[in-house]
MARRORO-554681 format. One record per atom (N, C-alpha, C, O): residue number from 1; x negated, y negated, z negated. Coordinates in nm, 3 decimals. Atoms other than C-alpha are relative to their C-alpha. Example, Ala and Ser with C-alpha at 12.3 -4.5 7.8 and 13.67 -1.06 7.14 Angstrom:
2
<pt resi="1" east="-0.089" north="0.119" up="0.000"/>
<pt resi="1" east="-1.230" north="0.450" up="-0.780"/>
<pt resi="1" east="-0.090" north="-0.120" up="0.000"/>
<pt resi="1" east="-0.194" north="-0.118" up="-0.066"/>
<pt resi="2" east="0.082" north="0.119" up="0.006"/>
<pt resi="2" east="-1.367" north="0.106" up="-0.714"/>
<pt resi="2" east="0.077" north="-0.109" up="-0.073"/>
<pt resi="2" east="0.026" north="-0.220" up="-0.090"/>
//
This chain:
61
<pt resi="1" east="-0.064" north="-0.055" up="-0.116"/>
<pt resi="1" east="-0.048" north="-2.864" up="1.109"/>
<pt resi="1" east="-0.018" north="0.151" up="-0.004"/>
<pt resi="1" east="-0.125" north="0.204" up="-0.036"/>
<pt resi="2" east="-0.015" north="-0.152" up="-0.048"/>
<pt resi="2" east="0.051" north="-2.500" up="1.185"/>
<pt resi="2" east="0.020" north="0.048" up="0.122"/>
<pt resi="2" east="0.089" north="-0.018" up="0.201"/>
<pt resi="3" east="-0.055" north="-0.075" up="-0.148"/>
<pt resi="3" east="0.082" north="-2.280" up="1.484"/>
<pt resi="3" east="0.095" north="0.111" up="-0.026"/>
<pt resi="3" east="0.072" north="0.195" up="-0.113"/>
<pt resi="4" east="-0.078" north="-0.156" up="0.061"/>
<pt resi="4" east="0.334" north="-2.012" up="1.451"/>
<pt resi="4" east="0.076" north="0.021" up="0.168"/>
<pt resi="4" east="0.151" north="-0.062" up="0.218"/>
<pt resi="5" east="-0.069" north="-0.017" up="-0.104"/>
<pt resi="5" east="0.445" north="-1.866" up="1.777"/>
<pt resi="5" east="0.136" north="0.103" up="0.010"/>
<pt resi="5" east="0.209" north="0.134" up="0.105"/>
<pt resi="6" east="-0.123" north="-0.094" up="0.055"/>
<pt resi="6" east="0.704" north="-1.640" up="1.626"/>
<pt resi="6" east="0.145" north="-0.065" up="0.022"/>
<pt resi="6" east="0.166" north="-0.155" up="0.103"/>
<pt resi="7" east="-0.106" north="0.067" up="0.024"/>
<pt resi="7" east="1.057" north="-1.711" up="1.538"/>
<pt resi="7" east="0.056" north="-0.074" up="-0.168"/>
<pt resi="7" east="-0.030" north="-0.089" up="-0.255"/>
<pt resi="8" east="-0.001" north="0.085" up="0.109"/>
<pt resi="8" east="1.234" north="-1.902" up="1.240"/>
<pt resi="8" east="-0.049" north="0.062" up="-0.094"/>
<pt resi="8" east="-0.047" north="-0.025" up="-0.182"/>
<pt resi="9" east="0.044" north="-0.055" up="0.055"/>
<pt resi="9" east="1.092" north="-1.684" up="1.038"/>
<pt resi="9" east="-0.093" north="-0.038" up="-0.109"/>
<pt resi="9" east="-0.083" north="-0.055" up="-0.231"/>
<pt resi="10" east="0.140" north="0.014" up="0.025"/>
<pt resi="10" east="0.726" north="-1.747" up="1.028"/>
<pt resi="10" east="-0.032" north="-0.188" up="0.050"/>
<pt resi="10" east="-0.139" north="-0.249" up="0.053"/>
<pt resi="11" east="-0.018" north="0.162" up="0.015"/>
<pt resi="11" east="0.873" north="-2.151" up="1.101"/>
<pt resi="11" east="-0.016" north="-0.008" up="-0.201"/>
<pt resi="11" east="-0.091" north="-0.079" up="-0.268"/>
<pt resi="12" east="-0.055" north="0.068" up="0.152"/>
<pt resi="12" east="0.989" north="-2.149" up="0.716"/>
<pt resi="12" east="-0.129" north="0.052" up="-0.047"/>
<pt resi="12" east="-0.166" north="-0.020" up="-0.139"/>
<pt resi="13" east="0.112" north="-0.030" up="0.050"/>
<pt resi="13" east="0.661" north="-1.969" up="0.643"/>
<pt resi="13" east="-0.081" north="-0.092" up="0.023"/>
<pt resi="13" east="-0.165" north="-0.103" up="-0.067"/>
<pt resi="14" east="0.116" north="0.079" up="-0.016"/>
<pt resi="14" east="0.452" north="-2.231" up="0.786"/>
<pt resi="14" east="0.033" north="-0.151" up="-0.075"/>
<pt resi="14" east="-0.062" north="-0.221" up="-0.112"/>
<pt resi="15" east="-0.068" north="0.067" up="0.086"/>
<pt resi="15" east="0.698" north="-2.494" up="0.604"/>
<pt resi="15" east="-0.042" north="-0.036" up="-0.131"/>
<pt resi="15" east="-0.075" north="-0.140" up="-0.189"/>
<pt resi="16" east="0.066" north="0.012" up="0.167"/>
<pt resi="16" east="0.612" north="-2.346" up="0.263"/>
<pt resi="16" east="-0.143" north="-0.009" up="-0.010"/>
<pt resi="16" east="-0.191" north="-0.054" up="-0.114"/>
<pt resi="17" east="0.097" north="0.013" up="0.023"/>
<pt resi="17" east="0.282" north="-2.325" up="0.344"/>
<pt resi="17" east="-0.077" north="-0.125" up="0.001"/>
<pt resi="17" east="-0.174" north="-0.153" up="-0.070"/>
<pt resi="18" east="0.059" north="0.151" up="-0.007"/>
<pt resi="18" east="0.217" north="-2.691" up="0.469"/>
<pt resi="18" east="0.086" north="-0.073" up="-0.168"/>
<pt resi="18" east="0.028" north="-0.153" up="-0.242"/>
<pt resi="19" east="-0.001" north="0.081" up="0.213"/>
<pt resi="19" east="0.419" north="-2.801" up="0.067"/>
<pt resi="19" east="-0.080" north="0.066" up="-0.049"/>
<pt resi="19" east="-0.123" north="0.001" up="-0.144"/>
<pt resi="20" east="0.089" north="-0.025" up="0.108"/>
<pt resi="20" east="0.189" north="-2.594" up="-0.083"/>
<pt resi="20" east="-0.137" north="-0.041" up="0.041"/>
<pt resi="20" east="-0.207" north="-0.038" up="-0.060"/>
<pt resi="21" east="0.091" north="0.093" up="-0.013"/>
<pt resi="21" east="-0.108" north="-2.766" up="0.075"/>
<pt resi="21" east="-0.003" north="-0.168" up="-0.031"/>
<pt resi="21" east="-0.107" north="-0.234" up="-0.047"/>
<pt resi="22" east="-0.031" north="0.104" up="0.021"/>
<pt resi="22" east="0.077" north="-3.098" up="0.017"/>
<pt resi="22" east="-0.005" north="0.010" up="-0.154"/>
<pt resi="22" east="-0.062" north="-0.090" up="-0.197"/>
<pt resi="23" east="0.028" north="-0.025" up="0.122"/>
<pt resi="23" east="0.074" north="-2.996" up="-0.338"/>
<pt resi="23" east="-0.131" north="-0.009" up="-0.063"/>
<pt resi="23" east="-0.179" north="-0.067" up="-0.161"/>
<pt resi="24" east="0.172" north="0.030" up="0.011"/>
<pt resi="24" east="-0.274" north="-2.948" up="-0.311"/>
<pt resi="24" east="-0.089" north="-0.149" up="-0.058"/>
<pt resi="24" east="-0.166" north="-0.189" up="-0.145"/>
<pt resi="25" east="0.067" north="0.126" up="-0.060"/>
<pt resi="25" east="-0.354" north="-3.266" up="-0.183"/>
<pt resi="25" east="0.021" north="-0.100" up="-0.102"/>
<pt resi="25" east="-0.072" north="-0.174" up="-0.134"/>
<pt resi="26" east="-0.005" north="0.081" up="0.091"/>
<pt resi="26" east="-0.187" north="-3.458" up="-0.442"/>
<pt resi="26" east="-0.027" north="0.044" up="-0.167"/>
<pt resi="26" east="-0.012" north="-0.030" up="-0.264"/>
<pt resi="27" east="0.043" north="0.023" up="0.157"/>
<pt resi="27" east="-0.307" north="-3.278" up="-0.768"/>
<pt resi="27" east="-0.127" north="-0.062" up="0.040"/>
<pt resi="27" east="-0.136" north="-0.156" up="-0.040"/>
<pt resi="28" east="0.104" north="0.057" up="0.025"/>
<pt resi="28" east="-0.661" north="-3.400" up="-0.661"/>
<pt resi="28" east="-0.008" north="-0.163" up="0.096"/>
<pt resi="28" east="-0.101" north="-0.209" up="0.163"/>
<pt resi="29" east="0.021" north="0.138" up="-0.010"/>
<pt resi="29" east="-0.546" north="-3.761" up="-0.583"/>
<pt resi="29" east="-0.062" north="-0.037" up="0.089"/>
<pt resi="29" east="-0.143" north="-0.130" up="0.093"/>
<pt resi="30" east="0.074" north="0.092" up="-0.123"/>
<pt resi="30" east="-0.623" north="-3.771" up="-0.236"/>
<pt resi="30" east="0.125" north="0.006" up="0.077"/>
<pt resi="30" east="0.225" north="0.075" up="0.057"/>
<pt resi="31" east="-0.071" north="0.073" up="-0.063"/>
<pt resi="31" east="-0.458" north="-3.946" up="0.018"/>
<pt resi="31" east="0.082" north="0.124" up="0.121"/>
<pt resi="31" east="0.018" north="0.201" up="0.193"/>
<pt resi="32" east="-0.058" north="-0.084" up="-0.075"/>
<pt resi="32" east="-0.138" north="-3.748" up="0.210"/>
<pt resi="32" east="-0.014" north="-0.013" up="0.170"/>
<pt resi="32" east="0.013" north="-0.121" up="0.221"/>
<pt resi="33" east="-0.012" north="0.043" up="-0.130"/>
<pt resi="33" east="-0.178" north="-3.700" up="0.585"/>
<pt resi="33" east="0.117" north="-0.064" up="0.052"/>
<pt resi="33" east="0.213" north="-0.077" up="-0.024"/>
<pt resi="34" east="-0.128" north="0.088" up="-0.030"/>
<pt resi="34" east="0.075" north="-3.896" up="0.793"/>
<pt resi="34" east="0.125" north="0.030" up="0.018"/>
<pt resi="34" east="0.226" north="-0.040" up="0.015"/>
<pt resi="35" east="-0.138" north="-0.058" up="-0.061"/>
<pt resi="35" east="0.308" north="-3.625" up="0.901"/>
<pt resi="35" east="-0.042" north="0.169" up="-0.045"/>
<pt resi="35" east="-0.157" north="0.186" up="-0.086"/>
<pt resi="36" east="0.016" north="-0.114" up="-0.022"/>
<pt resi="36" east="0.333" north="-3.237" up="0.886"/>
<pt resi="36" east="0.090" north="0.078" up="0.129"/>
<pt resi="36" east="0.207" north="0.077" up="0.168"/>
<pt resi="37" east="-0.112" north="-0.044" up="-0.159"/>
<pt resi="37" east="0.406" north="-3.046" up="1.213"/>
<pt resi="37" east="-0.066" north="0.174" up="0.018"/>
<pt resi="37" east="-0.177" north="0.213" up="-0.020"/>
<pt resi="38" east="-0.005" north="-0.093" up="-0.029"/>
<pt resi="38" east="0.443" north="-2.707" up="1.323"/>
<pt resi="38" east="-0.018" north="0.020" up="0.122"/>
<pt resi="38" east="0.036" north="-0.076" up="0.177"/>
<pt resi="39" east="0.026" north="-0.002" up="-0.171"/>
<pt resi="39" east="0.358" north="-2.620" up="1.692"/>
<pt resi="39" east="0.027" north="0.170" up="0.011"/>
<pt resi="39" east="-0.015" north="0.269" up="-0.047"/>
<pt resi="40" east="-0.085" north="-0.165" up="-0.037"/>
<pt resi="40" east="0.571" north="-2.316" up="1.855"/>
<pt resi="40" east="-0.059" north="0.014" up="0.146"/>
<pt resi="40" east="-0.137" north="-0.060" up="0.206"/>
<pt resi="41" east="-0.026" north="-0.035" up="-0.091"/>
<pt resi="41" east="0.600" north="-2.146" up="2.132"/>
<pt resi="41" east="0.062" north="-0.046" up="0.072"/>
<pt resi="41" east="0.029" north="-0.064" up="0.189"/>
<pt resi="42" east="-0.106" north="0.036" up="-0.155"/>
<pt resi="42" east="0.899" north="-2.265" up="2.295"/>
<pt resi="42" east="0.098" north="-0.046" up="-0.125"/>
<pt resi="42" east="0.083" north="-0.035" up="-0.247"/>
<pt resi="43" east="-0.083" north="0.013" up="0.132"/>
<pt resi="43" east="1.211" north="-2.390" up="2.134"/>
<pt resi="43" east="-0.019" north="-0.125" up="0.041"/>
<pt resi="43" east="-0.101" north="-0.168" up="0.123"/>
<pt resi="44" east="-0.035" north="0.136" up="-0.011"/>
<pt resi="44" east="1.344" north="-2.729" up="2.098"/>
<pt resi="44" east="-0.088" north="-0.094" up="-0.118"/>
<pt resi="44" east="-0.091" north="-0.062" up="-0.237"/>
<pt resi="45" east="0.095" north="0.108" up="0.084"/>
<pt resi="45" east="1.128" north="-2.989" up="1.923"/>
<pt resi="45" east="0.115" north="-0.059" up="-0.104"/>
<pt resi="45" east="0.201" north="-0.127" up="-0.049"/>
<pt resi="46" east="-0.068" north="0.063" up="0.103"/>
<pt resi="46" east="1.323" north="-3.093" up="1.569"/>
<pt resi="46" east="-0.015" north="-0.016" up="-0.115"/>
<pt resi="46" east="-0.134" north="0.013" up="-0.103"/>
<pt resi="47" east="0.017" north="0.043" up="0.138"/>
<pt resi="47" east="1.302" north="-3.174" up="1.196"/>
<pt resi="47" east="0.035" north="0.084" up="-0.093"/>
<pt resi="47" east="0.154" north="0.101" up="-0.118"/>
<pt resi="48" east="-0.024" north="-0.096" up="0.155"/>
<pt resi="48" east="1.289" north="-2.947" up="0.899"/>
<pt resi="48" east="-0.025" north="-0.011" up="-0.089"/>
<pt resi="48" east="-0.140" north="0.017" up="-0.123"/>
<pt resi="49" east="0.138" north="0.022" up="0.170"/>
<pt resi="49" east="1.200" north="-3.018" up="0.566"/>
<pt resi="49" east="-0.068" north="-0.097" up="0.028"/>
<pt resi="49" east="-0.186" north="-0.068" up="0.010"/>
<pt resi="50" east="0.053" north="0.108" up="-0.045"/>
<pt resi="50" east="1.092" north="-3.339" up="0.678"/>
<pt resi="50" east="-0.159" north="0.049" up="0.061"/>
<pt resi="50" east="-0.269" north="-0.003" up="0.044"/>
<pt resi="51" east="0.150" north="-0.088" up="-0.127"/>
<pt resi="51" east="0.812" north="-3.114" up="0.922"/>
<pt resi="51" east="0.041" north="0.012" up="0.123"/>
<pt resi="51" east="0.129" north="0.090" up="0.160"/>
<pt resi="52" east="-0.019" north="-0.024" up="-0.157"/>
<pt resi="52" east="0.808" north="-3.159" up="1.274"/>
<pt resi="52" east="0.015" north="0.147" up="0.038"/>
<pt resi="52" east="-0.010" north="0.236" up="-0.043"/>
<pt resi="53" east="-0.029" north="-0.103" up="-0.034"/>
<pt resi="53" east="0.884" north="-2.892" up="1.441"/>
<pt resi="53" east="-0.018" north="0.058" up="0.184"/>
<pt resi="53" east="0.059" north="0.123" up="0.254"/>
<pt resi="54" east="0.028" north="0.018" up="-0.188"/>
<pt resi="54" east="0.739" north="-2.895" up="1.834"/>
<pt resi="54" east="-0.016" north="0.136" up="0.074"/>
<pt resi="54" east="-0.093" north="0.219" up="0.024"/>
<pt resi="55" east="0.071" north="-0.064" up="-0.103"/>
<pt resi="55" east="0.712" north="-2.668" up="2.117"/>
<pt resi="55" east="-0.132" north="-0.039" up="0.067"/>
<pt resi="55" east="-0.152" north="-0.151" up="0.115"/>
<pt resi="56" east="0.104" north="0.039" up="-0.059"/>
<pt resi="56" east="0.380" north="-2.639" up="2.243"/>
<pt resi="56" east="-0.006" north="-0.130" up="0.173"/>
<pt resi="56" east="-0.051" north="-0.239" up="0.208"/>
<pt resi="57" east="-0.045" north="0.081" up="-0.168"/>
<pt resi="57" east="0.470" north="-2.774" up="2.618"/>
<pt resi="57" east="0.043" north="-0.162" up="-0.015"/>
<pt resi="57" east="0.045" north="-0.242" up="0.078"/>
<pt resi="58" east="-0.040" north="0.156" up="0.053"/>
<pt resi="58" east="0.580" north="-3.114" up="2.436"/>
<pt resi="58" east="-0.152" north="-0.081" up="-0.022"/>
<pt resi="58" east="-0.165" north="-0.203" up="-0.022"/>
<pt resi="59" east="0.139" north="0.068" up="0.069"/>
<pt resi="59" east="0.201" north="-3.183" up="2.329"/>
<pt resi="59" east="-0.059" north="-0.015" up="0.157"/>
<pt resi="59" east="-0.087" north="0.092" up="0.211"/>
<pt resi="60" east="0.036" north="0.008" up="-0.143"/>
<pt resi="60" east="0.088" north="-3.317" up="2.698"/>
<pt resi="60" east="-0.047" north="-0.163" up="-0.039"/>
<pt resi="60" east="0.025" north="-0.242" up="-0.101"/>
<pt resi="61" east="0.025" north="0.133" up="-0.040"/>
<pt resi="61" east="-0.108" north="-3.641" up="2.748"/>
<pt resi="61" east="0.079" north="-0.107" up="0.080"/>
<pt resi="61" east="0.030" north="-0.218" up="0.100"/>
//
């Protein structure tokens, strides 16, 4: 997971940065987390690059 409160910008930055941790994860043959998500500021909650993509205000009990 990422936080990026910016705009699409520093979305596609947090994008490449969660595949290159996913990259990580599978040269040393460990197990992928379930999902990758981004948490904004504001903005409509949607799908990128198969990475969530949420406004903070969506994450509520």
């Amino acid at each position: 997971m990422e936080i990026k409160l910016g705009g699409e910008k520093l979305i596609n930055e947090g994008i490449s940065n969660l595949k290159s941790i996913e990259e990580k994860i599978l040269e040393n043959n460990q197990k992928l987390p379930p999902f990758k998500m981004i948490v904004t500021a504001s903005g409509d909650a949607r799908i990128k690059d198969i990475v969530y993509i949420v406004p903070i205000n969506m994450l509520k009990a």
